[in-house]
DOPA-640213 format. One record per residue (C-alpha): y, z negated, x negated. Coordinates in steps of 0.2 Angstrom, whole numbers, padded with zeros to 4 digits. Each point is the difference from the previous one (the first is absolute). Example, Ala and Ser with C-alpha at 12.3 -4.5 7.8 and 13.67 -1.06 7.14 Angstrom:
% DOPA-640213
<<-0022, -0039, -0062>>,
<<0017, 0003, -0006>>,
This chain:
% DOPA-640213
<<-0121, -0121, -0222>>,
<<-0007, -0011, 0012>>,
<<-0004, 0009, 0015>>,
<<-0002, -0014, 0012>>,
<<0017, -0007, -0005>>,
<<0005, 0016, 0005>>,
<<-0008, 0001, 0017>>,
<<0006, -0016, 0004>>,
<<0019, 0004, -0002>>,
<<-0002, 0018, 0007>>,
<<0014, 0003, 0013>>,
<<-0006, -0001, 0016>>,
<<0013, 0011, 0014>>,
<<0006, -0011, 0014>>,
<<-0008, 0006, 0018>>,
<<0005, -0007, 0015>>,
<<-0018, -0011, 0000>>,
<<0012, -0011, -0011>>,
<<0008, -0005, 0016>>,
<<-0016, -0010, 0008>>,
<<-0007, -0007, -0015>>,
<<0007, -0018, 0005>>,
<<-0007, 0002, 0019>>,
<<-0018, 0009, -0006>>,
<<-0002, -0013, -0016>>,
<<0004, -0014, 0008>>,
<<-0015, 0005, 0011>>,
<<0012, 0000, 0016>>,
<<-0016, 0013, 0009>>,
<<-0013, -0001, 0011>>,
<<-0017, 0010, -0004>>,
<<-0004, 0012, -0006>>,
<<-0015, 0001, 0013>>,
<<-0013, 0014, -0003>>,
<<-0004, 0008, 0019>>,
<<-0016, 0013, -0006>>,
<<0012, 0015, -0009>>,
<<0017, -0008, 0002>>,
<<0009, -0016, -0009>>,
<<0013, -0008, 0011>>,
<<0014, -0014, -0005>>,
<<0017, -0007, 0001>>,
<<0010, 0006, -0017>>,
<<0019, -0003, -0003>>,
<<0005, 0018, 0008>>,
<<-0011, -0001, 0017>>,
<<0009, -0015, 0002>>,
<<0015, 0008, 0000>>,
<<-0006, 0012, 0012>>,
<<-0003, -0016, 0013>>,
<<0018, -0006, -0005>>,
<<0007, 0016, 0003>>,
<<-0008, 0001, 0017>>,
<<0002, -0017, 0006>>,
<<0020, 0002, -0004>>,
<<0000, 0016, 0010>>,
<<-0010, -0006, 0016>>,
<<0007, -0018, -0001>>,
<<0019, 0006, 0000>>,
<<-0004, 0012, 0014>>,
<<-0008, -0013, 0009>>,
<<0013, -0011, 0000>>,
<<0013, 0013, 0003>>,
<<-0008, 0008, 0015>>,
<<-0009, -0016, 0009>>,
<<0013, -0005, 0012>>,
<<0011, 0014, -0003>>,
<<0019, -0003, 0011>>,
<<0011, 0010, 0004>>,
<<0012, -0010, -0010>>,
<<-0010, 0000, -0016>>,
<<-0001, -0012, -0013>>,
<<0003, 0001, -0019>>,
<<-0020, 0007, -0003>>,
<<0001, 0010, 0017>>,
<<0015, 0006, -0005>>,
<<-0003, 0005, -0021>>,
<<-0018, 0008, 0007>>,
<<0012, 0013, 0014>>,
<<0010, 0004, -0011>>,
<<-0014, 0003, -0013>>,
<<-0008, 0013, 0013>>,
<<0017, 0006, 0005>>,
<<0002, 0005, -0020>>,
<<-0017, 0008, -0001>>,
<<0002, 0009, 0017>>,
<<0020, 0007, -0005>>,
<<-0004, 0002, -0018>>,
<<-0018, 0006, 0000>>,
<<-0006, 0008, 0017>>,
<<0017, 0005, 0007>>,
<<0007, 0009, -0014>>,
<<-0016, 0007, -0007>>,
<<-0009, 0006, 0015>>,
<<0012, 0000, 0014>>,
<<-0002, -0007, 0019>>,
<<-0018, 0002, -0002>>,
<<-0001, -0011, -0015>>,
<<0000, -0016, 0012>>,
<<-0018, 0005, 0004>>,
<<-0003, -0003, -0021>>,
<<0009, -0016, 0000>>,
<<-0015, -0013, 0001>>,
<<-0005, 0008, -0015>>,
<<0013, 0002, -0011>>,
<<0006, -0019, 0003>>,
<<-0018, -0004, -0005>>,
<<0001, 0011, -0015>>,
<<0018, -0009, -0003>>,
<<-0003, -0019, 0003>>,
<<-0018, 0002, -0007>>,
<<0008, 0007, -0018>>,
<<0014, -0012, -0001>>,
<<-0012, -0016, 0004>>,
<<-0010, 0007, -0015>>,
<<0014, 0002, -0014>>,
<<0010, -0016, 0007>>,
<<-0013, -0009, -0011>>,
<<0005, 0005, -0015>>,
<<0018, -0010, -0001>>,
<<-0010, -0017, 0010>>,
<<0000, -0011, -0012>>,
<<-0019, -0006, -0006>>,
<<-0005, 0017, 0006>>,
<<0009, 0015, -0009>>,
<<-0010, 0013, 0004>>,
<<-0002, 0012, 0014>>,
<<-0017, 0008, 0007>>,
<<0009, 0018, -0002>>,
<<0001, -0005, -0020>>,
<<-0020, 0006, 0002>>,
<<-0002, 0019, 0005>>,
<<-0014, -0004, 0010>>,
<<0010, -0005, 0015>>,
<<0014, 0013, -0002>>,
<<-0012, 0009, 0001>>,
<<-0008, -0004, 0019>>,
<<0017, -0001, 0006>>,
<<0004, 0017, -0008>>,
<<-0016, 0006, 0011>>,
<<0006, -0007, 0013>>,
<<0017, 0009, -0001>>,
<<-0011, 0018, -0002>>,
<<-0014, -0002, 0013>>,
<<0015, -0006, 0012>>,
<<0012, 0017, -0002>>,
<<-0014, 0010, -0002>>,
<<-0007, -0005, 0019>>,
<<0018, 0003, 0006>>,
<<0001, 0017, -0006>>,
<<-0019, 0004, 0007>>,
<<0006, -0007, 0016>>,
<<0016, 0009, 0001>>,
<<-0007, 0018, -0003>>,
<<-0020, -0002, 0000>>,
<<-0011, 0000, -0017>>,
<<0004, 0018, -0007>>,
<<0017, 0003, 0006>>,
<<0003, -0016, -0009>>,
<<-0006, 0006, -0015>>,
<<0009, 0017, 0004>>,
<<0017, -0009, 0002>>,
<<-0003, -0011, -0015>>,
<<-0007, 0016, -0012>>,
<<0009, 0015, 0005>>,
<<0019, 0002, -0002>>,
<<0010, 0010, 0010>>,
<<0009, 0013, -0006>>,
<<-0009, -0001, -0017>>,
<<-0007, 0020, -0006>>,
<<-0018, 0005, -0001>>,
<<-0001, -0002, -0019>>,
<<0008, -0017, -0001>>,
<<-0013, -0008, 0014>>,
<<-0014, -0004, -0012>>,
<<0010, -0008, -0010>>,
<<0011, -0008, 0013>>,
<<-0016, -0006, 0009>>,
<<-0009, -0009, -0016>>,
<<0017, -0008, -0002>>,
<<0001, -0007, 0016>>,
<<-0018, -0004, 0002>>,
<<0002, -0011, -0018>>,
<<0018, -0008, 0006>>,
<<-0006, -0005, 0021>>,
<<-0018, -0004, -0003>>,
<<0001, -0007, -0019>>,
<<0014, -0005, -0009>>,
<<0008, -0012, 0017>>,
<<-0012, -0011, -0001>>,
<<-0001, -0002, -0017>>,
<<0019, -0001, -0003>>,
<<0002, -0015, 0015>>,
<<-0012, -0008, -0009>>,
<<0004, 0003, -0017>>,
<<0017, -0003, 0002>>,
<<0001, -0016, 0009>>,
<<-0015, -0008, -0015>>,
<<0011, 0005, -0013>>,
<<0015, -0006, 0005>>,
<<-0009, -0017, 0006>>,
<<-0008, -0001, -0017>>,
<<0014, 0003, -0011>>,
<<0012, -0014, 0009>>,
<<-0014, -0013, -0005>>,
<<0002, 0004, -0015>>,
<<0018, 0001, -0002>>,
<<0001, -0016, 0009>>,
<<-0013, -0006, -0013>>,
<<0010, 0007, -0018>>,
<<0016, -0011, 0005>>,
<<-0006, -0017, 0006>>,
<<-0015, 0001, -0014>>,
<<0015, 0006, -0010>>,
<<0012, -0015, 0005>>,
<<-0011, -0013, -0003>>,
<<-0006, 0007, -0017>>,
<<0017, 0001, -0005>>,
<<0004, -0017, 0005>>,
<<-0015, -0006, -0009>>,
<<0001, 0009, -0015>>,
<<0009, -0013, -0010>>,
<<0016, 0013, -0005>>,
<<0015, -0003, 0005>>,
<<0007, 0017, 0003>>,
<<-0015, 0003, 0012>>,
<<0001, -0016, 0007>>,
<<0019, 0004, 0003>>,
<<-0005, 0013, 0009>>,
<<-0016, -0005, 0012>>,
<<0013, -0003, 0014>>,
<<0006, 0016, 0001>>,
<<-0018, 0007, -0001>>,
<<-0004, -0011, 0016>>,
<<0017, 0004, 0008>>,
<<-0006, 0017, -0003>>,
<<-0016, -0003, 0007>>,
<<0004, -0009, 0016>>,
<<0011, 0014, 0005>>,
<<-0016, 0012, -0003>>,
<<-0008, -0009, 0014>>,
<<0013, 0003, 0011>>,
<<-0002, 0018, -0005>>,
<<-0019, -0001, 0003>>,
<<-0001, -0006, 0018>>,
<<0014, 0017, 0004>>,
<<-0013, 0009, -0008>>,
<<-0014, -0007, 0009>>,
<<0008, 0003, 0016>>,
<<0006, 0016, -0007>>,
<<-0019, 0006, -0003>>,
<<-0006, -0004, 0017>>,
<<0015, 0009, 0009>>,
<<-0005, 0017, -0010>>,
<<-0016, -0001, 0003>>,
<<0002, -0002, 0018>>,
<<0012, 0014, 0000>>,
<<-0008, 0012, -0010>>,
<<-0014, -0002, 0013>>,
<<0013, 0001, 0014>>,
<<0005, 0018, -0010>>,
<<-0018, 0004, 0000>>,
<<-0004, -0003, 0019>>,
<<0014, 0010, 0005>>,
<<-0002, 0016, -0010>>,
<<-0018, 0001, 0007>>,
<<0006, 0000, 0016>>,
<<0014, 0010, -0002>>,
<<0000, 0015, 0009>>,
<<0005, 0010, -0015>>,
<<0006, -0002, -0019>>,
């Protein structure tokens, strides 16, 4: 048999690389420049990045510049954006204190939600948080954020105390008790905030992906059934990005208030 007819039709896996191909290929980058140890460019996902920040600054900007006590449609849509964050997030999760958390966990909020919008812009389709990288550093910035709070609230080891000991639990179960609590405050929250909102980022691409790629094939394919039945598939696939901006919404509000739950059990006086 020839093996490089076989290499040549060997099934490669999708991977969400598939995604920037048109804006990398079509050599839509700058650089890469070589400064001694480090390479530095412009690629399809750093450019996202810049998107992503602009529309955050840039809507703020606007918002807030000459703010009125009447507000406008954009003053208005940004207050009742931080009103949503301070109720839903800071309020509920940490109490009268949470108001102190609040510049944070509308960044963590607005910042997230700039990121996925991309993927449903049409002549984007993709979002930053689609790469782990950058779930990753927001993840981080979560974990550093609740741990200061809790070190704050009760200094370095009674932090750790508070977060490690149980109350109440007997003199056998605490080794046990305190490995688990050690592997669930100090390792598994950052990696399940970041894990969490890549996966779900990742796997609306390529739902969105199966059925328009799957429309257009159908519609294409020269059968009539299939043909017959491309409109539903796109019907079907225009709702699903309804779906995906809820859901990009609806990852940026868990994030921030899993982080909100995080702040305020490490400053909580007890459990």
């Amino acid at each position: 048999m020839n093996h490089a007819l076989l290499a040549s039709t060997e099934f490669v896996p999708p991977t969400t690389k598939d995604f920037s191909k048109w804006f990398e290929e079509g050599n839509w980058w700058l650089g890469p420049w070589q400064v001694g140890p480090f390479e530095f460019g412009l690629n399809f996902i750093y450019f996202l990045v810049l998107m992503a920040l602009a529309t955050y600054l840039l809507f703020f900007f606007f918002a807030f510049r000459k703010p009125k006590v009447v507000p406008g449609k954009l003053q208005l849509v940004a207050e009742m954006g931080m009103d949503f964050v301070k109720e839903n997030t800071a309020m509920s999760m940490i109490g009268p204190r949470g108001v102190a958390y609040l510049g944070l966990l509308s960044a963590l909020f607005f910042w997230i939600l700039a990121g996925n919008i991309y993927e449903i812009i049409p002549g984007v389709n993709f979002s930053m948080n689609s790469r782990l990288a950058f779930p990753t550093v927001v993840a981080l910035v979560a974990y550093f954020a609740y741990h200061a709070a809790g070190i704050r609230q009760h200094g370095f080891f009674g932090y750790l105390k508070h977060s490690l000991i149980l109350p109440g639990v007997p003199p056998l179960l605490l080794p046990l008790m305190f490995l688990i609590e050690f592997i669930t405050v100090f390792i598994t929250r950052p990696l399940t905030l970041a894990v969490r909102l890549f996966a779900n980022m990742v796997a609306g691409h390529f739902l969105l992906s199966v059925f328009f790629l799957g429309t257009v094939g159908m519609l294409f394919s020269g059968k009539v059934l299939l043909m017959a039945f491309s409109p539903f598939a796109g019907a079907l696939a225009i709702a699903l990005v309804g779906f995906e901006l809820f859901v990009a919404g609806l990852q940026a509000f868990i994030f921030a208030v899993l982080t909100a739950s995080y702040i305020g059990q490490s400053i909580a006086e007890d459990h």
